[in-house]
C-alpha positions in Angstrom: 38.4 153.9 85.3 40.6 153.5 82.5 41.9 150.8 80.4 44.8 150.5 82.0 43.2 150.5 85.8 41.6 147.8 84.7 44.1 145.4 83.5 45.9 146.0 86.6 43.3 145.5 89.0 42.7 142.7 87.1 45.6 141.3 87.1 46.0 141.9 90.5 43.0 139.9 91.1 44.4 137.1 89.3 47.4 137.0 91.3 45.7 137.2 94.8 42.9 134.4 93.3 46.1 131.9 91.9 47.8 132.4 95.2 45.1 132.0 97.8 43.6 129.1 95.7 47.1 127.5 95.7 47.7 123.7 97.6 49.9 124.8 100.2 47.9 127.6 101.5 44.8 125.7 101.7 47.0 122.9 103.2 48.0 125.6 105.9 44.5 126.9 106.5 43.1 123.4 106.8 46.2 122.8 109.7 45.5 126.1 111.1 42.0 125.4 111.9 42.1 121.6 112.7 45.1 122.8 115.4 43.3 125.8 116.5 39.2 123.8 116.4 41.1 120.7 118.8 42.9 122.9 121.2 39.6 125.0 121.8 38.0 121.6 122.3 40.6 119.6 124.5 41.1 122.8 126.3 37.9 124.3 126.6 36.6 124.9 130.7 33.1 124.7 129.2 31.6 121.7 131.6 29.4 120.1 128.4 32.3 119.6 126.1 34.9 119.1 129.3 32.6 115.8 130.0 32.0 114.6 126.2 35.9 114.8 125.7 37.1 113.7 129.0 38.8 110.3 127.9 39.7 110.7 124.8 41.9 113.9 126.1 43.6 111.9 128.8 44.2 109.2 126.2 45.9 111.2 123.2 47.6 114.2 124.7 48.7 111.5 128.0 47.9 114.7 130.3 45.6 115.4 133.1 43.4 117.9 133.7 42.4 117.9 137.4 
């Protein structure tokens, strides 16, 4: 590689790094996951974690589910 290869992958690791390391993109992977980890889990046909979250589905989202 040459010098100048170099600085630019460099540099263009530097800008990826500063960007995915920024607040607001871990602020919208955090939300991402918390959104998409409850609505596998309040949604879920699974019987074991149907039963474990039975009530406290019906009592935040205000929805049945029979």
């Amino acid at each position: 590689m040459t010098t100048a290869t170099q600085n630019s992958t460099q540099a263009l690791l530097q800008r990826t790094a500063k960007l995915t390391l920024s607040v607001p993109v871990q602020c919208t992977l955090f939300l991402l996951l918390t959104a998409t980890t409850l609505w596998t889990v309040y949604f879920s046909s699974y019987a074991p974690a149907h039963n474990a979250l039975h009530e406290t589905r019906h009592s935040t989202l205000g929805v049945g589910c029979h």
